[in-house]
Structures are given as structure tokens and as C-alpha cells.
C-alpha positions as CSV (number, residue, x, y, z in Angstrom):
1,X,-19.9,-42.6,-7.4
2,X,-20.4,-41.1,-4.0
3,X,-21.2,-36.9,-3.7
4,X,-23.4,-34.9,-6.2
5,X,-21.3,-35.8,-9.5
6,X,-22.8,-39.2,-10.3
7,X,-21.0,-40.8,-13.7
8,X,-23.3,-42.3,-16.2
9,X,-20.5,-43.5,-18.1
10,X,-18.0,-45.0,-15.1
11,X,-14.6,-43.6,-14.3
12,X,-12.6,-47.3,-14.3
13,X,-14.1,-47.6,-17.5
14,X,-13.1,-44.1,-19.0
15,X,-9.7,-45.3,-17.6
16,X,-9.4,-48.1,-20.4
17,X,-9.1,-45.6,-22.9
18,X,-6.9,-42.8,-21.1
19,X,-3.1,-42.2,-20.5
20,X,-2.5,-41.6,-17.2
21,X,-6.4,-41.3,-16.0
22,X,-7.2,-38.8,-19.1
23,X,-8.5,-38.8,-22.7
24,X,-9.0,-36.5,-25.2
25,X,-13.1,-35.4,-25.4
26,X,-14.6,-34.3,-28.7
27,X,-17.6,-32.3,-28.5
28,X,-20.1,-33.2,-31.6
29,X,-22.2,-30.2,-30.8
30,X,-19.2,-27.8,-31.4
31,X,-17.5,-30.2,-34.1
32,X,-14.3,-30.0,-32.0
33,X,-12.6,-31.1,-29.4
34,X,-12.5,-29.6,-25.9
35,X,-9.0,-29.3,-25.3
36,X,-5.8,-30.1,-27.2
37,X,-4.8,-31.9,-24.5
38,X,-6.4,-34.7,-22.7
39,X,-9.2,-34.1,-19.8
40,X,-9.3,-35.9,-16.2
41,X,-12.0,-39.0,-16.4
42,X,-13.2,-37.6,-13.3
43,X,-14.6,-34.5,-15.7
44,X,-16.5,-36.3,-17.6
45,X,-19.6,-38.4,-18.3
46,X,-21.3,-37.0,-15.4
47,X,-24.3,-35.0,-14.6
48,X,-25.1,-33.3,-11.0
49,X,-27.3,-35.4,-9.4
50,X,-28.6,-37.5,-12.2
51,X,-29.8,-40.4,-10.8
52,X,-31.4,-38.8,-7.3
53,X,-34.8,-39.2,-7.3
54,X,-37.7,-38.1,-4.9
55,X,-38.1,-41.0,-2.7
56,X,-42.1,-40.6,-2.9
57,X,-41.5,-40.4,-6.6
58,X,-39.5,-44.1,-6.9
59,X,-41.7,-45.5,-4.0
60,X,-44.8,-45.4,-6.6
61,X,-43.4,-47.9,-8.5
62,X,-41.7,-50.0,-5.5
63,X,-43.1,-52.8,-3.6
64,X,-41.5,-50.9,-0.4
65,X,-41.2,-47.7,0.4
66,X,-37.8,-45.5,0.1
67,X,-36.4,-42.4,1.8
68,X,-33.5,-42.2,0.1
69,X,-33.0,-39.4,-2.9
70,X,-29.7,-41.6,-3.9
71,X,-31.1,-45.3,-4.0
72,X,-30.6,-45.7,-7.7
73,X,-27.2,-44.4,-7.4
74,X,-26.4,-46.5,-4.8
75,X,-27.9,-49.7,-5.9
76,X,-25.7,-49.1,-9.3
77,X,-22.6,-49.1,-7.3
78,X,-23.3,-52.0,-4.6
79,X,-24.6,-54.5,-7.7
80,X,-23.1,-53.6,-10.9
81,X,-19.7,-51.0,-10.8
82,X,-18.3,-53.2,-8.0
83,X,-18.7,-56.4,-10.2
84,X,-18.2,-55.1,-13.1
85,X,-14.8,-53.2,-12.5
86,X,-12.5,-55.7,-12.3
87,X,-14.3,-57.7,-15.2
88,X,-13.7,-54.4,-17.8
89,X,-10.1,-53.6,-16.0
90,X,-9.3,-57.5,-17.5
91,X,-9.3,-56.8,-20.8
92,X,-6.6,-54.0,-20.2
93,X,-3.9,-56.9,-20.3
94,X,-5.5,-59.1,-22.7
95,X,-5.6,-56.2,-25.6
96,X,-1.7,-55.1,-24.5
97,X,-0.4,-58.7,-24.9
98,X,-2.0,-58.5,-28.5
99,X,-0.4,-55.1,-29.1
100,X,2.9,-55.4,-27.9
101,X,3.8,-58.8,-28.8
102,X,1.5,-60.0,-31.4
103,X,0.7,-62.9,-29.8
104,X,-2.3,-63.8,-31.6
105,X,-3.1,-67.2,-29.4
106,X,-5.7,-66.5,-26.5
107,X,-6.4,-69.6,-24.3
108,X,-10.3,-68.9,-23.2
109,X,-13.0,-66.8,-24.5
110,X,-14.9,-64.5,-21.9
111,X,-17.6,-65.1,-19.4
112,X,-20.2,-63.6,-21.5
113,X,-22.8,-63.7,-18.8
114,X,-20.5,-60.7,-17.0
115,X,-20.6,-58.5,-20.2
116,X,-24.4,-59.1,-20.2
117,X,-25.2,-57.9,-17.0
118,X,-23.0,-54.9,-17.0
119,X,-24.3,-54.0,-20.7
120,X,-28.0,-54.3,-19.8
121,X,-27.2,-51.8,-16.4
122,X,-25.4,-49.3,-18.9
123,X,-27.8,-49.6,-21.5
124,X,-30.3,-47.5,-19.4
125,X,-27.6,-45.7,-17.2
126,X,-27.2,-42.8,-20.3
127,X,-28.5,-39.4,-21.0
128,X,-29.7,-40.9,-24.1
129,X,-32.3,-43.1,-22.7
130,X,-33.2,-40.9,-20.4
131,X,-34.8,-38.7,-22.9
132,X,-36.4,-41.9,-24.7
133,X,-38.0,-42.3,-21.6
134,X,-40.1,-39.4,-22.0
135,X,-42.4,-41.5,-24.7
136,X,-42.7,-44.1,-21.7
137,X,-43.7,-41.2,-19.3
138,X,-46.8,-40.4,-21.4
139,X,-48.0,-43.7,-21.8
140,X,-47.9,-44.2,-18.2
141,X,-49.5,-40.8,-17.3
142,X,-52.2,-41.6,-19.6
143,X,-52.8,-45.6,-19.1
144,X,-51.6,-46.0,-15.2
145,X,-51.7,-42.6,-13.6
146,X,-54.3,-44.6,-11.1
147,X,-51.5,-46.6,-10.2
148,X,-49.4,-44.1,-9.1
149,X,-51.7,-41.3,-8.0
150,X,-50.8,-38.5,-10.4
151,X,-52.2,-35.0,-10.0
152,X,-52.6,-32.8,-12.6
153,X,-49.4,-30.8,-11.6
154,X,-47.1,-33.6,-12.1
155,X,-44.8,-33.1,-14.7
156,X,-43.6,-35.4,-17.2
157,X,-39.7,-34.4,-16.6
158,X,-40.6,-35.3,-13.0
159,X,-42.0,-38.7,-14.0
160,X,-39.6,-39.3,-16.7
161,X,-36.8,-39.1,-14.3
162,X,-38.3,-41.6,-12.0
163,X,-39.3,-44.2,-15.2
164,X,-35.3,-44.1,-16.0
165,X,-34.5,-44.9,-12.5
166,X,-37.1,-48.0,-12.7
167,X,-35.8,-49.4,-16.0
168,X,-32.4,-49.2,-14.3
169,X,-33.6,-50.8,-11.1
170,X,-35.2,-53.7,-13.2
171,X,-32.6,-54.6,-15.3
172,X,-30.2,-54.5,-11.7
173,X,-32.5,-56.7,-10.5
174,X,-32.4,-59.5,-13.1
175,X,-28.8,-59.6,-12.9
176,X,-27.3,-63.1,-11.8
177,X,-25.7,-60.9,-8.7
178,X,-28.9,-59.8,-7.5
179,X,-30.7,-63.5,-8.0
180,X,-27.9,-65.3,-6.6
181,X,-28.1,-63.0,-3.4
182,X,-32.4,-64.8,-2.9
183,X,-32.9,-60.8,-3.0
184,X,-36.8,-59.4,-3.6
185,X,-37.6,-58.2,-6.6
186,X,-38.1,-54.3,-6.0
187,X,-40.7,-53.7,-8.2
188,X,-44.6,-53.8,-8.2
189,X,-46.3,-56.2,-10.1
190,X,-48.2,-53.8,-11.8
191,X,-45.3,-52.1,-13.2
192,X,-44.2,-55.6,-14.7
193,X,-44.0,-54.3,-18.4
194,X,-41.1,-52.8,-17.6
195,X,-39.7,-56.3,-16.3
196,X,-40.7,-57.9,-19.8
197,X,-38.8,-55.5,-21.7
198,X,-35.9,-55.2,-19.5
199,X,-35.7,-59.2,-19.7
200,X,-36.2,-59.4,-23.1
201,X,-32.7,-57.3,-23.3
202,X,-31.3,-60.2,-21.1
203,X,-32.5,-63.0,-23.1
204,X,-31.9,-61.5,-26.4
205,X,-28.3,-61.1,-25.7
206,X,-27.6,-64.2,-24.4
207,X,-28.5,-66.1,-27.5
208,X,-27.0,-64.1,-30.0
209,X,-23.8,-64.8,-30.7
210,X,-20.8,-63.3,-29.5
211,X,-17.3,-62.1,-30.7
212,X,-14.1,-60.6,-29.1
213,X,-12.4,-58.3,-31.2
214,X,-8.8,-57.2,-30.4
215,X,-6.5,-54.6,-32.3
216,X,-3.0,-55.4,-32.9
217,X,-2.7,-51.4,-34.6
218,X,-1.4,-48.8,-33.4
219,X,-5.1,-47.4,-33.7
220,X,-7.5,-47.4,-31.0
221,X,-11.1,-48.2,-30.2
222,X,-12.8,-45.3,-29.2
223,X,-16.0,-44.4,-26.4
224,X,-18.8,-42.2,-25.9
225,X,-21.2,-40.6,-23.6
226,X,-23.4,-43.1,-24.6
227,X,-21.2,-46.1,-25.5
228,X,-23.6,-49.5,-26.2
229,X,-24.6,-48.9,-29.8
230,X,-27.5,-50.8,-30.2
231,X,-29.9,-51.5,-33.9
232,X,-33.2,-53.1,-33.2
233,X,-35.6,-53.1,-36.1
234,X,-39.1,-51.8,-35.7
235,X,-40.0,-54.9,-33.4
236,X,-37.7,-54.4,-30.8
237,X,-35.4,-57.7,-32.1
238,X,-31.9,-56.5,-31.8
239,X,-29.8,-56.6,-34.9
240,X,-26.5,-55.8,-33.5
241,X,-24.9,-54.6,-30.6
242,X,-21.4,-53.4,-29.9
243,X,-19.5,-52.3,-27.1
244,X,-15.8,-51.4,-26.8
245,X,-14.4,-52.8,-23.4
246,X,-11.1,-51.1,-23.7
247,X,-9.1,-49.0,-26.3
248,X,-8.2,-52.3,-27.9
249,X,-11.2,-54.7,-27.2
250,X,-14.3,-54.2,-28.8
251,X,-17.1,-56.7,-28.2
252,X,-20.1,-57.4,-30.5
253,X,-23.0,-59.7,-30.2
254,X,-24.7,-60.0,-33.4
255,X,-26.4,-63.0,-35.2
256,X,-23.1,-64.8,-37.1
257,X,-23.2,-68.2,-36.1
258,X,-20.0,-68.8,-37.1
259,X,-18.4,-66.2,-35.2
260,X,-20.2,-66.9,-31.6
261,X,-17.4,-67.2,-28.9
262,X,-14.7,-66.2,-31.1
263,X,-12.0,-63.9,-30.5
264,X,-10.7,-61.9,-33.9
265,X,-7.5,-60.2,-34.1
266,X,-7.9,-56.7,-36.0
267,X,-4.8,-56.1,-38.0
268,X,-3.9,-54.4,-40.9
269,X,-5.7,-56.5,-43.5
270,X,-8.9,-56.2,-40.7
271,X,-8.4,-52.2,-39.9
272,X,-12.1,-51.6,-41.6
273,X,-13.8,-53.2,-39.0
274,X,-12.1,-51.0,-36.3
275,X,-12.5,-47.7,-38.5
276,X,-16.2,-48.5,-39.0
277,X,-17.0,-49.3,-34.9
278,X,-15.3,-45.9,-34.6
279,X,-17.4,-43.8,-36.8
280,X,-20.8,-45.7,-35.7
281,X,-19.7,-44.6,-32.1
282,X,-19.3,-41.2,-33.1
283,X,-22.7,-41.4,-34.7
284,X,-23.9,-43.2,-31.7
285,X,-22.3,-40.9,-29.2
286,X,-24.9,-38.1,-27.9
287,X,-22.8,-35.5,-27.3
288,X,-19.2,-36.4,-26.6
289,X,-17.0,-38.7,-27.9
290,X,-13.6,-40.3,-26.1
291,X,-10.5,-41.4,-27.1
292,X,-6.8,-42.5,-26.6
293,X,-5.8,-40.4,-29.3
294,X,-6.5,-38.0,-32.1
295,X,-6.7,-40.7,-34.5
């Protein structure tokens, strides 16, 4: 993550989904897709600079004081892309063994716990909640702007962007990495709203129940620039939510009992469910859409 192109949607996890290090990007914008051949992961799901941050911007929200435009940036890859990597590069094997061999037997369901923290991280990390933010950068202009010594010239982009880098220090700082290192909280007590909602992601999650899903097709899960789909209904309960780990591993964490800590094998008589997580993450997506193939 290191130099001015910062990757809200990470490289080893674009990799799941690429041959040789690329995949094919469809724009929705432009209802087609960027090249007929398949693009470098290292061009996409990036923005210049999205997660710097005026140090004196974050510091109004931070129990200690920053200098450092790239702290977000840099607490995302010390405490959650380092972790996370190898638990996402996993399920490469587990989906090829499936594929290749149809060996529908697997020993041990996941360390859900993992998933959780990554998801929660990731959840805030895209484009898409950065704008959603915006709604949280009014309320706080007009309820707390006391709290953080606003003036009058202090835009709302300026504050919005400094709100999404809080949400994703939060939830980085209720992961079990950060609490097992006896690491500070980083955030101001006033400010612990945004605690409460982050942690009710965590705690949500964890008690829904979870399922593996793994093709045996030739067909392949597909990605996004903005790939956790989540449904919450007008309380902020959370319905569903799905995430594909790889190009055949899809995870969901829904509210079928019977399903927690199961592992389904999507073949032919189960291709629906694949074909619908597809075109929800195409709905999902904010812009662009990734894939394997053209399928």
C-alpha cells in the first residue's frame, strides 16, 4: 500500500480472482468492459491518496496528536492487510481442490473470527462509504462542531474525509489484533458513537450464522469496487451479508440456523445461488465490477 496509489479494494485480494495477477474490469458507468483483455490488479481499486488525511484534521477526533498525512493508510496495512493476506490467499487451495477434483469432503470449517475482522476493516475502506459519510459529516458539524473547533470555512468534503478515516480507525481498533497487542484505544471518548456503531458491526456478525460456499463449475464468483454486500433494514439489523473470498469461495453470514458453520458445495443442481451472488455484486458494485472471466 506504500506511495500515492493507496488500494481500497487490496491487490492479494484482486489476485484471487485474476490469471496471472489480472482480471477483466467492467465499467457499469459505460455498460462495458474496459479492455477485452484482462487489466494488471495493480490498476485497479485505487484512488491517489485516498486515505491521507490532514494530521490536524484526524487529531480532532484522536486522544493523541498525529503528524502523519498517511496514518490511516498505514495503520490498515500494519493491522489488517498483513493478517488478513494469508487468511484470503487460503481459500485459493481449498476452492481448487473442489474444482479440480470434486472432492466434496472438507475436514474444518473456517476461523470465522478472521473473516470478521477483515470484513468490518473493508466495510468502511470503499468509495462507497466514503460518500455515505457525508450524512455523518453534517450531523457532526451541526451537533459537535464544539468538539472539534470548526470554523465556518471548513468544508464538509474536508470533514467527510476525516469521519471515513475514524470509522476505519475504530473498527481497526476493535479487532482481536489490536486488543490482543494491550494497545490504546485511539479515539476520544466523545467521539464514542462511532465506537457503538462500529461494534455493533462486530457483534452482529459474530452471532449470525455463517456459511462457506464453494463452486465445483466452471463458473466463477465475481468482485467489485465495493465487494461486502451488505442488507440492513431501516434499524440498522443486518439481514444478510456476503462476501466472495476467492473466484470460487463465497462466504455469507445470514440468519439460517441450520446452515451456521457449514460449508456448501455449488454444483450444477446449486448454480442459482452462484448466478444470483453475481448479479447482486454487480448491483452492489459502485462502479466496477471484477472477474475471472467473461461469464
Amino acid at each position: 500500500m506504500a506511495g500515492p496509489n493507496q488500494h481500497f479494494v487490496p491487490q492479494y485480494y484482486l489476485k484471487t480472482f485474476s490469471e496471472e495477477d489480472r482480471v477483466f474490469v467492467f465499467d457499469k458507468k459505460e455498460n462495458k468492459y474496459l479492455s477485452e483483455r484482462r487489466i494488471p490488479v495493480d490498476k485497479i481499486g485505487f484512488s491517489k491518496n485516498f486515505y491521507d488525511i490532514e494530521p490536524e484534521d484526524l487529531s480532532r477526533f484522536l486522544i493523541d496528536d498525529t503528524d502523519d498525512k498517511s496514518y490511516v493508510d498505514s495503520l490498515i496495512e500494519k493491522y489488517n492487510e498483513r493478517i488478513s493476506s494469508p487468511l484470503i490467499k487460503s481459500f485459493i487451495d481449498l476452492g481448487e481442490k473442489v474444482y479440480k477434483y470434486k472432492e466434496m469432503e472438507i475436514v474444518s470449517y473456517i476461523r470465522t473470527d478472521d473473516i470478521i475482522d477483515f470484513l468490518v476493516v473493508q466495510l468502511f475502506r470503499t468509495p462507497f462509504f466514503r460518500k455515505q459519510f457525508e450524512f455523518t459529516a453534517r450531523d457532526i458539524r451541526k451537533k459537535h462542531s464544539d468538539k472539534i473547533e470548526l470554523n465556518e470555512k471548513y468544508s464538509v468534503e474536508r470533514l467527510t474525509q476525516a469521519i471515513h478515516g475514524v470509522y476505519i480507525i475504530s473498527a481497526i481498533c476493535n479487532t482481536e489484533i489490536w486488543k490482543n497487542s494491550e494497545k490504546n484505544h485511539l479515539i476520544k471518548p466523545s467521539f464514542q458513537f462511532i465506537d457503538y456503531e462500529v461494534i455493533d458491526k462486530f457483534e452482529q456478525l459474530r452471532k449470525m450464522s455463517k456459511t462457506l460456499w464453494v463452486s465445483s463449475l466452471d463458473s466463477c464468483f465475481i468482485t467489485s469496487d465495493n465487494p461486502i454486500v451488505i442488507k440492513q433494514n431501516d434499524k440498522g439489523r443486518i439481514e444478510m451479508l456476503f462476501f466472495p473470498l476467492t473466484k470460487r469461495c463465497t462466504v455469507t453470514f445470514w440468519n439460517e440456523k441450520a446452515a451456521d458453520k457449514s460449508v456448501i458445495i455449488v454444483n450444477e443442481r446449486r448454480k442459482h445461488v452462484l448466478q444470483e451472488k453475481n448479479r447482486i455484486m454487480k448491483d452492489w458494485a459502485y462502479r466496477f465490477v471484477y472477474s475471472y472471466d467473461k461469464e
